[in-house]
N, C-alpha and C positions, 0 to 999 in steps of 0.2 A: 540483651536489651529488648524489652516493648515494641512495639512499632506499629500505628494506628493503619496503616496500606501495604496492603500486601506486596507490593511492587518492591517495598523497603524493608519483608522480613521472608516471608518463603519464597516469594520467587523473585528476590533478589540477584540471585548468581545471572537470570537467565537476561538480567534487564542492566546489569550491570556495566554495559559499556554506554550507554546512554548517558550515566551519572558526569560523565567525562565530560561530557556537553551541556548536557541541557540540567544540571542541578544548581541549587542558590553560590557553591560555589565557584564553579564552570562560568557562572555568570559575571559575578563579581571578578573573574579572572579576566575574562573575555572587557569587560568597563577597563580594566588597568592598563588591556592591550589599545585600545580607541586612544584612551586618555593619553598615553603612553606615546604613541601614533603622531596624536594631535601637533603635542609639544616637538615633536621632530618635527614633522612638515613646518608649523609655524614660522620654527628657526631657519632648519636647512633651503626656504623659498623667500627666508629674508624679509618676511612679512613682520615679523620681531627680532630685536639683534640678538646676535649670540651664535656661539660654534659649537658643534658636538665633534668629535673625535669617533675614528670607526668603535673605538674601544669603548665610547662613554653611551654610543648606541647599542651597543650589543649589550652592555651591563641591565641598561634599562630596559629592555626589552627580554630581561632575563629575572628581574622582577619577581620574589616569591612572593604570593600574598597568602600572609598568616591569616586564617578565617579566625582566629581567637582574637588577635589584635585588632581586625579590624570589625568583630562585632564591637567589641569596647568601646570603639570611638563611634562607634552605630549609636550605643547606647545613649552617647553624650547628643552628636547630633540629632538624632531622632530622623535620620534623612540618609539612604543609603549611598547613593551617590557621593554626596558629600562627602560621607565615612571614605571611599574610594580618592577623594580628592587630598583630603588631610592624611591619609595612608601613603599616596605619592608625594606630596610635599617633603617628607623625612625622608625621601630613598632618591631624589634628584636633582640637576647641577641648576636648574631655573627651577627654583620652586612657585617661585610668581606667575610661573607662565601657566602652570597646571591650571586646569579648566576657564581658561581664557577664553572669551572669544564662543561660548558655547554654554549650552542648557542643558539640565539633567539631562532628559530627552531625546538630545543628539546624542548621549552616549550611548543611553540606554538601548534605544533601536538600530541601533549599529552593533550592540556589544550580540542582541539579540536573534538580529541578522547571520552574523556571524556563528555565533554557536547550532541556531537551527542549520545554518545551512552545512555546518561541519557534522551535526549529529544525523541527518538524512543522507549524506553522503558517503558517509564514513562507517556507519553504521547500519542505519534501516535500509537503504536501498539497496547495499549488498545484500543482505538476509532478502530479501523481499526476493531480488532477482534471481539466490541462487532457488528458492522453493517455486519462482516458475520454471528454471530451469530444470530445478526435478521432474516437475510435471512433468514438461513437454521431454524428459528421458524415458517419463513412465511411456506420454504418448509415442513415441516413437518404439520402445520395446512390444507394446502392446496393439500396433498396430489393425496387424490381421485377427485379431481374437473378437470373432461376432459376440456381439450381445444383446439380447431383448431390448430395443427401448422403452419405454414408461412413461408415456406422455400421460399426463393426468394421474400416473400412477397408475397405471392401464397396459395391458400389454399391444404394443404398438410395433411401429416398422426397424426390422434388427438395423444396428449400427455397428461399429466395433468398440470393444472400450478405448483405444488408442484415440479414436477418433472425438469421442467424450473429452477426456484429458486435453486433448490439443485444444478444445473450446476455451477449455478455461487458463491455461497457459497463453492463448492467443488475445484472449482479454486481460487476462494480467501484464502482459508485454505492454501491449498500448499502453494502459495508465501508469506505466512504470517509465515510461519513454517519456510523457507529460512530466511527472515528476522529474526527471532530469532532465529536465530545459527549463523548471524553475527558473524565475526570475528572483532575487532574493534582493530589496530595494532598501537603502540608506536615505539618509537626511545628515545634515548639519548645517542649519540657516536661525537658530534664535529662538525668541521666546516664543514667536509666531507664526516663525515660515519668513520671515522678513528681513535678513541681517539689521535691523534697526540698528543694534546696539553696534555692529559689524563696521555700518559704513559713519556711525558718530564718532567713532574711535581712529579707526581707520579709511577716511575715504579715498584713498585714493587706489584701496587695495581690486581686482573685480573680483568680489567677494562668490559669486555662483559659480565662474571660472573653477578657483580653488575649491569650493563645496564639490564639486564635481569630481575634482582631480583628486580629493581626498578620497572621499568613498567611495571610489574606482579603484586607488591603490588598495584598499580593502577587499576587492574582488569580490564587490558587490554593485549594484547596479543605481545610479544615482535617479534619486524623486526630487524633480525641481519642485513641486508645487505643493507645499504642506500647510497642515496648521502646526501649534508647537509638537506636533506628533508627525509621524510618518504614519500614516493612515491603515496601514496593514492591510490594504485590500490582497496582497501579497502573499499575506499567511492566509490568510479564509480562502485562496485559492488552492494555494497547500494543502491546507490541509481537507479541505472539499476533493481534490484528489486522493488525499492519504485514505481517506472515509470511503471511495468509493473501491479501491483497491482492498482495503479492509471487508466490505457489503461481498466483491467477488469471489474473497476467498470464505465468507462465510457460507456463500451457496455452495463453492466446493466442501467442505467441510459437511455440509448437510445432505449433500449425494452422496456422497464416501462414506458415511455414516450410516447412508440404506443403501448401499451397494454391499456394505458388512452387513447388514442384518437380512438381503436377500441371500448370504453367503457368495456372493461372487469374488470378495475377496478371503482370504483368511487372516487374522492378526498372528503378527509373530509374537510369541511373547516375553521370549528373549529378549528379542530388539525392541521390544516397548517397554520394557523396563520397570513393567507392574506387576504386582497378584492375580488383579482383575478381580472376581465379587467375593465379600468377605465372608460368606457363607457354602456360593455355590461354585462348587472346584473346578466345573467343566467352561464356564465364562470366562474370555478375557473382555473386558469394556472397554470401547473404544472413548475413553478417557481421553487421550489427544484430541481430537477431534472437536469433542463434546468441550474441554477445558478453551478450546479455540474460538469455538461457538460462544462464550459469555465473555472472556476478553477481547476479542473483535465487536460485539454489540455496546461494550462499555466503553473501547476507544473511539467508536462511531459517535455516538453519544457526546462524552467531550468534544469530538473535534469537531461535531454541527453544531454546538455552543460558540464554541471557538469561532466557527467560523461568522455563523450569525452579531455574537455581539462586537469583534473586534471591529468591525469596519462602522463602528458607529463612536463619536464623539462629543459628546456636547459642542456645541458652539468651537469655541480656539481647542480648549482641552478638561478631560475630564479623567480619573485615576479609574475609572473601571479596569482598565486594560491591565495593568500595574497586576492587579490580582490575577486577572483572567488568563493571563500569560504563563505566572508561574505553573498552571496547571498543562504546558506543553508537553513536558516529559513523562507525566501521567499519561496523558492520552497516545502519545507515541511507544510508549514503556507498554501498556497492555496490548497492541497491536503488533510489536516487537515479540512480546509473550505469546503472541498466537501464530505468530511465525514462525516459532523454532516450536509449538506444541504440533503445528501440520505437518513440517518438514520432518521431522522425528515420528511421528504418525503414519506419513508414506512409506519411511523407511521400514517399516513394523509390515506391512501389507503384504500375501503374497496371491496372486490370483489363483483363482480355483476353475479352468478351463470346463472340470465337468460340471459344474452345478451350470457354469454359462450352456452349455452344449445341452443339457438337460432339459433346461428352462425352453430352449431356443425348438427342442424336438417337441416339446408340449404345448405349440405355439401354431400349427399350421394355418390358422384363420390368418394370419398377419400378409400369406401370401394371396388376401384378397383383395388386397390394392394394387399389385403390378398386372394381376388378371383380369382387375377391370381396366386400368390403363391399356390394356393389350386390345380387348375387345374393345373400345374406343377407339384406338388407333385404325383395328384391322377392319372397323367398321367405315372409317372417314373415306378408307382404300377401296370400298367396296365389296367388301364381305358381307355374306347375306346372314341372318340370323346372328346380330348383337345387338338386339334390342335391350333395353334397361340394362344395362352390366350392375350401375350400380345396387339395384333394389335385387337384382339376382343374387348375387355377390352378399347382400345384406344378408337375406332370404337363408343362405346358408352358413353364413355366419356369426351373425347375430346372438349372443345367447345360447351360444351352442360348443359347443366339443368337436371340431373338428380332426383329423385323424391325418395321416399322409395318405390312407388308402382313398378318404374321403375326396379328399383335395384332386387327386389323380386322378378319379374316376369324372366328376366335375369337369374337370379338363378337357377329355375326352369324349367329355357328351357336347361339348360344343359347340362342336363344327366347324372350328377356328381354322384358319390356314393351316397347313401342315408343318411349313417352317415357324410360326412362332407357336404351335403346336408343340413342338419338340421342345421350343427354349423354354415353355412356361416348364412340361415335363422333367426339366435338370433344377429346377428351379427346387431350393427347399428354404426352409428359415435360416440357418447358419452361412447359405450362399447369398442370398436377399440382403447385400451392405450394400448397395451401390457402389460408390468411389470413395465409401470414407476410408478406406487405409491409403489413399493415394491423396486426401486431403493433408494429412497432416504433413503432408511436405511442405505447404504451406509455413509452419513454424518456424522454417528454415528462411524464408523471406523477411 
């Protein structure tokens, strides 16, 4: 079969537990479960007469809904909901009661509610959590392994790769932590936010009490204060979080990407599970990576749409949302996709110690910032001769080639005290990490 998104034909398999959730039938499953819902509470709180039996609750809440049958009746009404409501009418024991008391609207954002917040749960935030967790396993293995930093793309002050890693596991944790104290907010109050129709029917019921009590048994968090919508300020925060956990792993993706092409790592190519170039035999292409890089730009994309137009409404109400909405699992579906293309990507990696040790020996100028820090110090103490450290310091390393013998001899023309004389002396690029292999314990907090 054809298939116009690619979410729905090659990388289908990878995005395929999302469909559970968040696809047109997942949804209309999720309206059955509200509607479903409704007609219990109504009854069982005596707000309308009638008794369910343990056996007549369990039936209805086991409810299959045919997506043939009920496009059918889609087709008649021209109104999905509806179709949803004339669907339940033939499969229960008060068919009058079915969408009583309620607007498309309430179901809809409840049914909505409900599936985002089972498909982030259930689905993305584990994937998400376990590929920081890889990380911060790469950061923790890799610890003590110094390596060149690059600031500017520049050879700058060594760090260790573990300590890289742990950066960005330690920003992936936060925004994953945000994500799971999601607030995921319900409504059911009328055409407008008002039970109008609520308390001319029934006044004597407290109709916000029960709105309350409803969408809390839903294990969702109740919006007293709406128009005929629930305002989705809710999801644009969502997904304003999804977008930005998406943005951090695309910067890891783009360092691991020139961490392979300075060779510090090597691809396995076994475990990545490609040819690599169709021409040149000696390439394997960091294709995970790169595939992660355009599906995380294109999930960002959507969900700063998402998040931008959802929170706006005309006036009471307006159908933008209606559309904008179905495109959730799109945008969570290719960030989903860049997850398991990194996670599988890492798995592929194996670091290459000498090219780091290589890099880091042809680097001696970098130990011209603890040298001037040193002469700074030992001058504040009272050492004689550390004038300019910086423009000295520059002077020799600037545009220049410095050597280990260079460096040492420098050292020694000084006249620096004799004990930090000696420390600068043991001093080389590959020992020059500071504390970053004692940071990453941090990850542990």
């Amino acid at each position: 079969m054809s298939t116009l998104s690619p979410l729905d034909g090659r990388y289908a398999e990878y995005v395929a537990p999302l469909v559970e959730y968040l696809s047109e039938d997942a949804l209309n499953r999720a309206r059955v479960t509200v509607e479903v819902e409704w007609l219990i509470y109504l009854v069982d709180t005596g707000i309308l007469p009638g008794e369910f039996t343990p056996e007549e609750r369990e039936e209805m809440r086991n409810i299959v809904v045919d997506p043939k049958e009920l496009a059918e009746i889609e087709a008649e009404t021209r109104h999905d909901v509806k179709a949803v409501e004339f669907y339940l009418r033939k499969r229960v024991k008060y068919p009058d009661i079915v969408h009583i008391l309620c607007t498309s609207e309430d179901i809809n954002n409840l049914a909505y509610a409900l599936t985002i917040k089972e498909a982030i749960e259930k689905v993305w935030l584990p994937a998400a959590r376990h590929l920081s967790d890889e990380i911060a396993d790469l950061a923790k293995a890799q610890r003590n392994q110094p390596m060149l930093s690059r600031t500017h793309g520049q050879t700058a002050t060594p760090t260790t790769l573990g300590k890289e890693m742990a950066v960005f596991s330690w920003r992936l944790s936060r925004q994953l932590e945000r994500i799971h104290r999601t607030e995921y907010l319900g409504k059911i109050n009328g055409a407008t936010g008002t039970y109008g129709a609520h308390v001319v029917a029934l006044p004597e019921a407290d109709w916000p009490k029960h709105s309350r009590a409803f969408v809390e048994s839903l294990g969702l968090t109740w919006n007293p204060l709406t128009t005929q919508i629930e305002s989705h300020d809710w999801q644009a925060e969502l997904y304003a979080d999804v977008a930005r956990v998406n943005r951090i792993l695309h910067n890891f993706a783009t360092d691991v990407w020139t961490y392979i092409s300075l060779g510090y790592f090597h691809q396995n190519l076994a475990a990545q599970g490609s040819t690599g170039s169709s021409t040149m035999p000696h390439k394997v292409n960091p294709i995970r990576f790169e595939n992660a890089e355009a599906n995380l730009e294109i999930s960002s994309a959507l969900l700063d749409t998402l998040s931008a137009t959802l929170v706006t409404s005309r006036l009471q109400r307006d159908l933008t949302d209606s559309t904008t909405q179905r495109n959730i699992g799109v945008a969570l579906g290719h960030s989903l996709l860049a997850i398991d293309n990194v996670t599988r990507g890492l798995a592929g990696l194996d670091v290459d110690a000498a090219v780091l040790a290589r890099d880091l020996d042809n680097s001696w100028e970098v130990l011209g910032e603890p040298i001037q820090q040193a002469m700074r110090a030992a001058s504040i103490k009272g050492a004689e001769g550390m004038d300019n450290p910086y423009e000295r310091l520059k002077d020799l390393t600037r545009g220049q080639k410095v050597t280990e013998e260079v460096m040492r001899d420098f050292i020694k023309s000084l006249g620096i005290p004799e004990d930090v004389e000696a420390r600068l002396l043991e001093l080389t690029p590959a020992g020059y990490t500071g504390l970053a292999s004692k940071l990453v314990d941090y990850l542990g907090e």
